[in-house]
N, C-alpha and C positions, 0 to 999 in steps of 0.2 A: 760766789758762783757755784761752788761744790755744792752748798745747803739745797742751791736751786736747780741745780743738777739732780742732786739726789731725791727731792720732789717728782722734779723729772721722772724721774726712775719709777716713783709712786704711781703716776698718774700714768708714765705709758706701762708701766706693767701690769696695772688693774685693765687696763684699753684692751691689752694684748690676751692677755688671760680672758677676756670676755671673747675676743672674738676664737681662739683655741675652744673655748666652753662651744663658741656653736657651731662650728669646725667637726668639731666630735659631737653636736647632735645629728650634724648632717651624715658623718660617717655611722652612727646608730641605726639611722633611718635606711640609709643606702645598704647594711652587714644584712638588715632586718629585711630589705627589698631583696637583695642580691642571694640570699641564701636559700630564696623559695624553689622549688622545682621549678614552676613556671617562668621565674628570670634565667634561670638558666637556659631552658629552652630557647626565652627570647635572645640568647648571647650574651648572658654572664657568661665569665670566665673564673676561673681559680684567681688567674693573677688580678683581675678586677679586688678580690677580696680579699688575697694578699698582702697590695700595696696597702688597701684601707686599715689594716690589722696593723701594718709594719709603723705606717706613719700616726694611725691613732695611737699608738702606745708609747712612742715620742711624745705625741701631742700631751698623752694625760698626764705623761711625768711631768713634763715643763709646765702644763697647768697648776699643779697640784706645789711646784716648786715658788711658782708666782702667787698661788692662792697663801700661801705661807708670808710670803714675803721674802722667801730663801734665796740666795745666791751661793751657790755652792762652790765652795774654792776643793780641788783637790792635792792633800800634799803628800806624792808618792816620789820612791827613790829606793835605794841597795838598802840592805840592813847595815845598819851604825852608818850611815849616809848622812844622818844626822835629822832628820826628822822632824824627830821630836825637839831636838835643841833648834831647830827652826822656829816652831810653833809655839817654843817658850820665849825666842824673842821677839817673835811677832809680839805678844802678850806681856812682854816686861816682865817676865816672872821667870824663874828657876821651878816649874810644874811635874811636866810630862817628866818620866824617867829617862836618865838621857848616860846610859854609863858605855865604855868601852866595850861590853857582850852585849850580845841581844836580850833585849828590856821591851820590846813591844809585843803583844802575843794577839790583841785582837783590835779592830778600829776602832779610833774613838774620833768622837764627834764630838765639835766645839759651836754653841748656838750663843750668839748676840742676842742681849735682853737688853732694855732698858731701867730695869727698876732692880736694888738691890736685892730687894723682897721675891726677885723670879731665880734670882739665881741660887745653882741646886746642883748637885752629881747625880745621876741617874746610871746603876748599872744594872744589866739585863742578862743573866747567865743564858748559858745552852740548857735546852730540854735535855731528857736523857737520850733520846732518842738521838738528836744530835751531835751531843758527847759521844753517843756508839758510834757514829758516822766519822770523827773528827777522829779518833782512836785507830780505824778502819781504815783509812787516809794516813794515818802516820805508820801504820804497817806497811803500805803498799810502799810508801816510800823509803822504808828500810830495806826496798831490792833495786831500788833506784840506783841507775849506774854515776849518778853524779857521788862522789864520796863526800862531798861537803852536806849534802839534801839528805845523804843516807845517814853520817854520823848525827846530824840533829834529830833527826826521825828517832834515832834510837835514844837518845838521849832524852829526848819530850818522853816518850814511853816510860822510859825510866821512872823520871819524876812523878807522871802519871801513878805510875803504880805505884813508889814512895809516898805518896800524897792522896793517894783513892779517896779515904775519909775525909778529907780535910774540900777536897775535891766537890764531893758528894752532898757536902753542908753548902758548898755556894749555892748548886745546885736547888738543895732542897729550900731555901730560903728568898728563893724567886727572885723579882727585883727590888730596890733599894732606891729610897730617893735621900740625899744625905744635904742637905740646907746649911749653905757660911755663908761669910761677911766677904773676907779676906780670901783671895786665892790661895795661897802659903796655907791657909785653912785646911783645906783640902787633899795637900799633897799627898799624905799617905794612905789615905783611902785612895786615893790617884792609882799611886804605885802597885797599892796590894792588888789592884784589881787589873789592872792594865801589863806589870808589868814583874812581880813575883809569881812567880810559876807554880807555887802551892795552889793559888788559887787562880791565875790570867789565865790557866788550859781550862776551864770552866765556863772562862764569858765570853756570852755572843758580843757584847758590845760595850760601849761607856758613852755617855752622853754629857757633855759638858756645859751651862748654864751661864755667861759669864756678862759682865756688863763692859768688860775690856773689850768686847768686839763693837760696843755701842757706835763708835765714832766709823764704823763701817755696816752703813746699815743694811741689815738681813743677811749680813756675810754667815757663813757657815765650813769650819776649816774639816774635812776628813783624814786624820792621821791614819792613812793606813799598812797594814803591817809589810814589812818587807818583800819586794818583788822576787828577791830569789830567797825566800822562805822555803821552796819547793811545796806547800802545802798546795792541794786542786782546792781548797776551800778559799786561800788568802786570794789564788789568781782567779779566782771566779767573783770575789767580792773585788779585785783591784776593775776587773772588764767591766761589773755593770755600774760602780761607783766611776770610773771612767767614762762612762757611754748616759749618764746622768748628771752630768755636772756642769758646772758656767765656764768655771777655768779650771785650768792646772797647773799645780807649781811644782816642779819637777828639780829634788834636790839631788843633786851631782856630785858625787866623793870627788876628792882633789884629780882622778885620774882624768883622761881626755879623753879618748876613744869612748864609743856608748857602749856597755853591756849588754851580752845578749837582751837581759830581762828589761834595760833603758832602755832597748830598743822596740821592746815588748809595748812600752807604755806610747810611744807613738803611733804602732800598729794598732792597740786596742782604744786609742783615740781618734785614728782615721776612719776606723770602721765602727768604732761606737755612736759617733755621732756626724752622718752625711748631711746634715745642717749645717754646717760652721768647720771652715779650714783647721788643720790642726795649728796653725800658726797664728790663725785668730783668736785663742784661748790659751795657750801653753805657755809656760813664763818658767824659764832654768834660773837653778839658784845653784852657782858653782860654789860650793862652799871648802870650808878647810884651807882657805888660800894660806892660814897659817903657818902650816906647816911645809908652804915652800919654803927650798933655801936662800933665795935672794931673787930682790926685785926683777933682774933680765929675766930669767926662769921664769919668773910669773908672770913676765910680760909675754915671752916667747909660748906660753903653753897656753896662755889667754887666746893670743891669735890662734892658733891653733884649734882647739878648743871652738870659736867660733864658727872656724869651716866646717870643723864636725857638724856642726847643728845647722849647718846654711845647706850641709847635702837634704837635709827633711824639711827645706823651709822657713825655719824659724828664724828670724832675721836679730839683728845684732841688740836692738831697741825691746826685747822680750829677756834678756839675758842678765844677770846681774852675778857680779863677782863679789864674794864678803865671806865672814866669819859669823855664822849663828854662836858657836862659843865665845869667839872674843868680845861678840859685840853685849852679851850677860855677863863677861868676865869685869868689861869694861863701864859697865852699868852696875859696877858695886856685887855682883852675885858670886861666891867664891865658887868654883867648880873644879877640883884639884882635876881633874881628869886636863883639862884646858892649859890649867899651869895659873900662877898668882897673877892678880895686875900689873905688878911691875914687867912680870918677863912678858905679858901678852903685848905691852905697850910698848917697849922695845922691839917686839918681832913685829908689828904691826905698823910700827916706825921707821922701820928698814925697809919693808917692803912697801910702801907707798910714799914715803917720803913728807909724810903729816909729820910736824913737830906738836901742832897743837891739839890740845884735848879734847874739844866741843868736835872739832874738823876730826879728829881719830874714832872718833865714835862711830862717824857719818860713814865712816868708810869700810868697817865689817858690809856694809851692804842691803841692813835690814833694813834703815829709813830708804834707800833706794828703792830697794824692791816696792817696800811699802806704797810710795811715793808714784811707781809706775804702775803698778794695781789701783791704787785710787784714781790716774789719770785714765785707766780704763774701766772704773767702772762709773768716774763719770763723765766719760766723754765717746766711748765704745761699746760699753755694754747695750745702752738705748737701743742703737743703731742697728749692733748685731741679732739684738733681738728681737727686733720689729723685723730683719731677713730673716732671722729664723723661723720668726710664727706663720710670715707672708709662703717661704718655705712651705713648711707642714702644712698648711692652708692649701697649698697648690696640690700636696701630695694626696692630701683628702679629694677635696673639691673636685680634681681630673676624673679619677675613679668613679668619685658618684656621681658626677653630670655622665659620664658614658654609658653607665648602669639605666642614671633615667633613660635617656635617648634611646639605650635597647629597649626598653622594657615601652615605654610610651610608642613606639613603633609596633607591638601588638598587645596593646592595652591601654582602655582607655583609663585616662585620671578620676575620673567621675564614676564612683560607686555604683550609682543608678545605671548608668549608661552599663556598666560593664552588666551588672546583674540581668538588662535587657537583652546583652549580647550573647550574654551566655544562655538566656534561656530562647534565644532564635535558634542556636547552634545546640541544644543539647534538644529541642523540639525535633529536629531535622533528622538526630545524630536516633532519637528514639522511633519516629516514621519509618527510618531505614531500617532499624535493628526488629522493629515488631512487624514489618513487613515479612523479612526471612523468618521470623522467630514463630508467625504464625504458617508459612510453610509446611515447618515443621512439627508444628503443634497438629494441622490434619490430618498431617499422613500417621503421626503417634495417635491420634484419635480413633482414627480408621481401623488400625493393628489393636487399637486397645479396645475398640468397639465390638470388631469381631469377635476376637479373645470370649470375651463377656456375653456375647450372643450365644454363642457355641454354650458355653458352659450352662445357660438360663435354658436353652430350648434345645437342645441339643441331645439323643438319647446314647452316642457313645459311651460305652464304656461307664452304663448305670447299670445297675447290678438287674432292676427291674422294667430295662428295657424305658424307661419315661422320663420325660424331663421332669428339669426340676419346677417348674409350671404344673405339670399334667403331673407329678406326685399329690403338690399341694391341692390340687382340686379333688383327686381320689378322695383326697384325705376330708373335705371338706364336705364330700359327699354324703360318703361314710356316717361321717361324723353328725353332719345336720341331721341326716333323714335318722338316722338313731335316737336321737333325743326329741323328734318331734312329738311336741304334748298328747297329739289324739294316739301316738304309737305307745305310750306306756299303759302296762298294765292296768293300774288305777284307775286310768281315764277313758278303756276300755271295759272294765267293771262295771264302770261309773253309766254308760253307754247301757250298757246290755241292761243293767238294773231297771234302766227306764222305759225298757220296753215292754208291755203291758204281757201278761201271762194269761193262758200258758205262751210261753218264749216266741216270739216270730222270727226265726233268721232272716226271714226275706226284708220286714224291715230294718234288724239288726244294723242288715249287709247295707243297707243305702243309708242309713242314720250316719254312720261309724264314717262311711266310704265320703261323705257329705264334708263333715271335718275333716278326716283326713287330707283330703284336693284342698282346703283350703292351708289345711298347714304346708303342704307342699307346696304351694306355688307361693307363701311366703317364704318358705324355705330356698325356692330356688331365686328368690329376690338376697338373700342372706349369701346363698353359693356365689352370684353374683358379685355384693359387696365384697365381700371378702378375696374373690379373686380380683376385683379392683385394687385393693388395699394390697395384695402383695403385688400387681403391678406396679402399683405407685410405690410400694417401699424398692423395687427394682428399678425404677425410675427415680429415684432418689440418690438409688446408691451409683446408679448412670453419671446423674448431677455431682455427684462427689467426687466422681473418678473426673469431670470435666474441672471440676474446682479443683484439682490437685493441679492436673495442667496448665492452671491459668494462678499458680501459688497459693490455692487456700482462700481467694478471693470472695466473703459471705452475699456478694452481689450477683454472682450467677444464676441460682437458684430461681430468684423472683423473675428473671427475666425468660426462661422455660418452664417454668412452673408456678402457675399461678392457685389462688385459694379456689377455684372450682374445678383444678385438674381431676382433684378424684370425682365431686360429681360425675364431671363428664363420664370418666373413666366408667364410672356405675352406671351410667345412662346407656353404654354402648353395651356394654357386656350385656346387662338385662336385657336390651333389645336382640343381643346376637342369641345370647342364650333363650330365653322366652321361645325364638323365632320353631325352636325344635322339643325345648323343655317341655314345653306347658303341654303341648299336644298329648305329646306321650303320656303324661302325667294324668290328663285328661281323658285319656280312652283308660290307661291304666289304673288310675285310683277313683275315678269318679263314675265309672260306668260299671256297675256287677259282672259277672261273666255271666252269658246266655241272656244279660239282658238287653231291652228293646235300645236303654240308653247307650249301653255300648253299641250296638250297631247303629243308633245315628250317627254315634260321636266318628264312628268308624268308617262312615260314612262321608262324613262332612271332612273329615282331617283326613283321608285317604293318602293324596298328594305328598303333604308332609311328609307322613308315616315311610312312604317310602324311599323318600332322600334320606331319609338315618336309615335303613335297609344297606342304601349302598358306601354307607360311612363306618358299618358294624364290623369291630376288630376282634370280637371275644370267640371263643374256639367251642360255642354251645350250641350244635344245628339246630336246637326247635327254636333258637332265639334268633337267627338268621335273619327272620322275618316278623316284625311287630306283628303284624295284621293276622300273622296264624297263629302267634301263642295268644294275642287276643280272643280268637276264637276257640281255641282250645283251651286256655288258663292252665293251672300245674298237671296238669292230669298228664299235659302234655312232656312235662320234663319227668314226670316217677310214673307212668303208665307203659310197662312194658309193653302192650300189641300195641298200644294207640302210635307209641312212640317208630315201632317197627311199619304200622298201616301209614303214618303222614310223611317220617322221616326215613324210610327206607332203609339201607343198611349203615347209614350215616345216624341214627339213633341208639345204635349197637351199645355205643359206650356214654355212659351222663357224664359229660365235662361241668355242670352245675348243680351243684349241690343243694336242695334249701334248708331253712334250718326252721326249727320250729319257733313258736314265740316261748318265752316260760311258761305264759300263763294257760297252755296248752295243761303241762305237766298238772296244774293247782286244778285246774277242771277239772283233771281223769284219777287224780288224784295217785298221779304213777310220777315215778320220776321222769325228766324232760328226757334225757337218756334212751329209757328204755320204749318210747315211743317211736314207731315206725312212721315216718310220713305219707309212705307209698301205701301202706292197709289204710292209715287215716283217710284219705282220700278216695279208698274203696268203701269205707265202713257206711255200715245201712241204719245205723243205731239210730231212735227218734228220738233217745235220749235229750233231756236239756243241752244236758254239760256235751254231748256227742256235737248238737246242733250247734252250740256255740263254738264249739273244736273248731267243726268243721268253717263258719265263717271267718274265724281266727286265722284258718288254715290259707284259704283261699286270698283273703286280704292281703296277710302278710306274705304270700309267695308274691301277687303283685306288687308288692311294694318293694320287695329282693330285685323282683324282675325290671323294676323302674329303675333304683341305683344301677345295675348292669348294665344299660340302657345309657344311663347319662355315664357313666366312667368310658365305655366302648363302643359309645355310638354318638350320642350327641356333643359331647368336648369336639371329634371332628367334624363333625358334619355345623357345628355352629362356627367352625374356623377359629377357639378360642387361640390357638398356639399363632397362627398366621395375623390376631388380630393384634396377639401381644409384639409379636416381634414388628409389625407395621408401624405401633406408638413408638416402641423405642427407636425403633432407625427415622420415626418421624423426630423425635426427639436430639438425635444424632443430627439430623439434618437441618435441624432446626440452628442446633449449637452451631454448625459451621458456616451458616447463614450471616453470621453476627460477625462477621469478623472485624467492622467498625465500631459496635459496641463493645466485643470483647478488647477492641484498642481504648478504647475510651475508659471500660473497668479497669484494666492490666495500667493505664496512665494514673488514676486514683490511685492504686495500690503501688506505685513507684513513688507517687507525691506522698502518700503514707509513709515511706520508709518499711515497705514491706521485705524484710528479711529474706525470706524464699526468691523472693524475685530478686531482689540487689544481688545473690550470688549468679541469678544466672545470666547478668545483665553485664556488657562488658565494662570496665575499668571507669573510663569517661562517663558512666552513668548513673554509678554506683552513688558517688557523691549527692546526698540529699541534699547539703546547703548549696546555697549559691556562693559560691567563692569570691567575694568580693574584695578576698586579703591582698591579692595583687595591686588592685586598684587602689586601694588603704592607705595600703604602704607605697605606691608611687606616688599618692595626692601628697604624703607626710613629707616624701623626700623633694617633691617639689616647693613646697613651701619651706621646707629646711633652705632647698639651696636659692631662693627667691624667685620661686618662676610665679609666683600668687602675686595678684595683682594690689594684694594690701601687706606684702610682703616685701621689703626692701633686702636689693641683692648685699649679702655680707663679702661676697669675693668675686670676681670677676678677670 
């Protein structure tokens, strides 16, 4: 029955381990769901993830203990309690060290093999790091007020430092696997390492290999070191090898009452392991009954003795009374410390009242114990550990079925579905936000529109009184009518050359004046573009100031400004400007002075002429009026009476200057300098070079007198500055028109992951992806805990 028992064992422990394996995937699933922000909002809790933590980490030791095969016995007790001479009669051998001092320094572990060929010692020293720790630790407790924990302390110490080198080599020589036959093989590597102090204050551990445990399968004995050791190392390793183990075999010195630190072992077994009663696993081995004086005594102190352990539960059936030395003494093993065979068999004789030898043996207590360990482990253990696993099962399972239920209460399981949810709700969450968001974006448009108008048309606080508009058109002025091809030199040479001799001024004057009107009214097709061009780079940089507000967004642009803005822009201008330009230009470069064609043109354009009359800003009385320096031409700006006879006392002072051409100077063969305008303009010479002077003279004053005209008289009178700032606040108005297409660019450039905008975007919008983690991991943990319809439930 045991063989099939212990199959037993096989087959439900692999069951049990399996369903622990998915126990702990459920609790993966539910740590992984439970630990997001958004479960917690849904009503996770701390303690939700608590329990899961507390009971997975049971769960995976016991798994990890059944994945093995291991059943782990623990055999803990007082120093020289006797222990090790336990553990050497569980095993039939005289092994462990087992003398009158303390001979155990660190745990060692005994593993069931079945094949000679596995078995092996294995020991595993301390790091250094931890040897500093273990030193560190035996200091603290040289001020320990126990005198017994303080004298050892100092003592270990001692040795320690007697032994550094010797120490240092265990150390450096890592671990050891050492391969026998025979146990007896072994013994003194056993001893050096476990239990002579040169080298045992050096090892973390001993691992023992043995096929003596065969006949209990996957048992696993832990010798561990003395309970009042006072070491924090030895009672940190007695609590978790306590709080990790199948049973306990708790060896008892002959006294009765429990010891502080035997009472330790029940405490760090109630609370190590809330799985299983401490009565369902702990098993007393009252040992040394040798050494009572006579049988009443060891009956009287037996009863005794068992009421102690009946106050913590442990019932009578858990409990065995014997001799680990006599029953090695009596099994042939000499152990002077115990006493010979004859005297153990005598005192063993007396006190139970066995005369026979086979019956005397039975009665140290080892095959008993033994005997009731086998009946629990195969007849209890199954049991207990099928409660245990259904246990931690329950512990997992509650947790994360509550976890789902929050979480599936505002979230759906379905990926898709959530990703639809979330973008109805992040749709809604951005209508709202860009509703305010554009609010705000007009009324900074408005302040930042003004701003920028001020500064483009604006003539505060410009050194020369004019915008920066009405600069760049001076400048354009200037600049054209300077370089117009019939105004250079060359090409007035070129001109006169061709006039048949002797010289004609009079046709000179209409030849010369013929080109010139035509350069000039491409010229003011030129003034035009080009004040187009800087409205439109002003209108550009409008559009940029808007694209900053809307983050950088390269879609705004096309949608105010398209590929024939500037056309247009050129179309309006020439129209506005022409409306005043050409005229002037017209009576002024095209028609002679005194001649018939100026008085038609003078004639015909009358009207015109004198809307730029009442638009004239410049500080030059005989220019006040187009139509009378026409009639008079420069005589009238350098003619002292003329100037006194038309312009009365307002002629007093010439606020315009004119200046002569160079090629004045190359005629007269004077320098440009030293030539007077005002005699030029008197002079009677019928000279060539005079007669050409003089046409020179007169052309190029009208030509001075034309730029004057367009800088101070026609820019206003064509309304350039009122037309500029009409496009940009059309442009302005345009921009805040759009406030569903700039919702619809500003939602592109969220779907982009546009940077500038995520920051000014609140929390909940920030997020580019769709979070679909939530969903994820509660579809995961639903099918962990079988809510899937192809999912069968593993706990319920």
């Amino acid at each position: 029955m045991a063989d099939n028992m212990i199959m037993d064992w096989k087959t439900i422990s692999t069951t049990q381990a399996a369903f622990l394996r998915r126990a702990l995937d459920v609790r993966r699933h539910a740590l992984a769901l439970g630990q997001l922000s958004q479960a917690r909002q849904a009503g996770v809790t701390d303690e939700h993830i608590q329990r899961l933590e507390q009971a997975g980490s049971a769960a995976e030791k016991l798994m990890r203990r059944l994945d093995k095969g291991e059943f782990r016995i623990a055999v803990v007790g007082m120093e020289k309690a006797g222990k090790s001479t336990f553990v050497n009669a569980w095993l039939g051998c005289d092994l462990l060290p087992a003398k009158t001092e303390r001979c155990t320094f660190t745990t060692t572990q005994i593993y069931s093999v079945s094949s000679d060929a596995e078995q092996r010692l294995e020991t595993e020293p301390k790091t250094s790091e931890s040897f500093t720790l273990y030193q560190d630790d035996l200091r603290e407790q040289c001020g320990s007020a126990n005198p017994d924990a303080k004298i050892r302390a100092e003592q270990d110490l001692k040795v320690i430092a007697e032994h550094a080198q010797t120490l240092q080599e265990v150390i450096n020589e890592g671990m050891r696997t050492i391969r026998f036959t025979q146990l007896i093989d072994i013994k003194n590597d056993l001893n050096k390492y476990v239990a002579d102090q040169r080298y045992a204050h050096a090892m973390h551990e001993a691992r023992l290999y043995t096929t003596e445990l065969a006949a209990i399968d996957g048992v696993v004995f832990f010798d561990v070191p003395g309970l009042d050791s006072g070491l924090a190392k030895h009672i940190e390793d007695t609590k978790t090898i306590l709080a990790d183990c199948d049973a306990i075999v708790v060896i008892q010195r002959r006294d009765i009452n429990l010891k502080a630190h035997e009472q330790d072992v029940v405490k760090y077994g109630e609370t190590g392991d809330k799985y299983l009663a401490l009565a369902e696993k702990l098993f007393v081995f009252w040992g040394q009954i040798d050494l009572k004086s006579s049988r009443e005594v060891l009956e009287s102190e037996w009863t005794k003795l068992l009421n102690e352990w009946a106050k913590f539960g442990i019932p009578e059936k858990r409990i065995v009374r014997g001799s680990a030395g006599a029953h090695l003494v009596l099994h042939g093993y000499a152990i002077p410390e115990i006493g010979d065979v004859t005297e153990v068999q005598r005192k063993m004789q007396l006190l139970t009242g066995i005369d026979d030898d086979v019956t005397l043996k039975e009665a140290t207590g080892i095959a008993e114990l033994k005997a009731r360990v086998r009946r629990y482990l195969d007849e209890e253990r199954t049991v207990l550990l099928q409660r245990r696993v259904t246990a931690m099962m329950r512990d997992v399972y509650e947790p994360a079925e509550e976890i789902y239920r929050n979480v599936k209460q505002r979230y759906p399981e379905d990926p898709e579905k959530a990703m639809r949810g979330q973008q109805d709700r992040r749709n809604v969450l951005f209508s709202e936000w860009w509703g305010r968001r554009w609010d705000a974006t007009k009324q900074e448009t408005n302040n930042r529109f003004t701003q920028r108008l001020t500064d483009f048309l604006s003539t505060n606080q410009q050194p020369d009184n004019k915008t920066a508009l009405n600069r760049r058109y001076c400048d354009l002025v200037k600049e054209t009518l300077k370089t117009l091809p019939s105004r250079q030199s060359d090409e007035i040479k070129k001109i006169f050359d061709g006039i048949a001799q002797p010289f004609d001024a009079r046709e000179a004057n209409y030849e010369w004046r013929g080109r010139l009107y035509k350069d000039t009214r491409e010229a003011v097709k030129t003034i035009s573009r080009q004040l187009a061009i800087e409205l439109q780079k002003e209108a550009k940089e409008l559009v940029a100031d808007f694209r900053l507000q809307l983050w950088g967004s390269t879609e705004i642009e096309a949608y105010l400004i398209d590929v024939h803005y500037l056309e247009a822009l050129e179309r309006s201008l020439t129209t506005l400007f022409l409306r005043f330009a050409r005229p002037v230009a017209e009576l002024l470069v095209f028609g002679p002075l005194n001649s018939d064609r100026r008085d038609d043109i003078r004639r015909k354009i009358g009207p015109d002429v004198e809307i730029i009359d009442n638009y004239y800003s410049g500080d030059e009385p005989a220019l006040r009026r187009v139509g009378r320096y026409a009639n008079h031409g420069p005589a009238l700006l350098v003619n002292a009476e003329l100037r006194k006879r038309i312009l009365g006392d307002a002629g007093d002072v010439i606020k315009f200057a004119l200046k002569r051409h160079p090629l004045i100077a190359v005629l007269l063969n004077v320098s440009a300098a030293a030539v007077d305008v005002a005699a030029a303009m008197t002079e009677k010479s019928a000279s060539s070079a005079s007669k050409k002077s003089a046409v020179i003279d007169e052309v190029e004053a009208d030509m001075q007198v034309l730029e004057h005209y367009l800088i101070n008289g026609i820019y206003e009178a064509a309304g350039l500055m009122q037309f500029a700032q009409q496009e940009l606040e059309d442009l302005r108005d345009s921009f805040l028109a759009k406030k569903d297409t700039w919702g619809g660019v500003v939602r592109s450039e969220w779907e982009k992951g546009n940077p500038l905008l995520l920051c000014d975007m609140p929390l909940e919008l920030q997020e580019q992806r769709f979070d679909t983690e939530v969903s994820d991991k509660l579809k995961q943990l639903g099918i962990a805990l079988g809510h899937s319809d192809t999912t069968p439930r593993i706990f319920s």
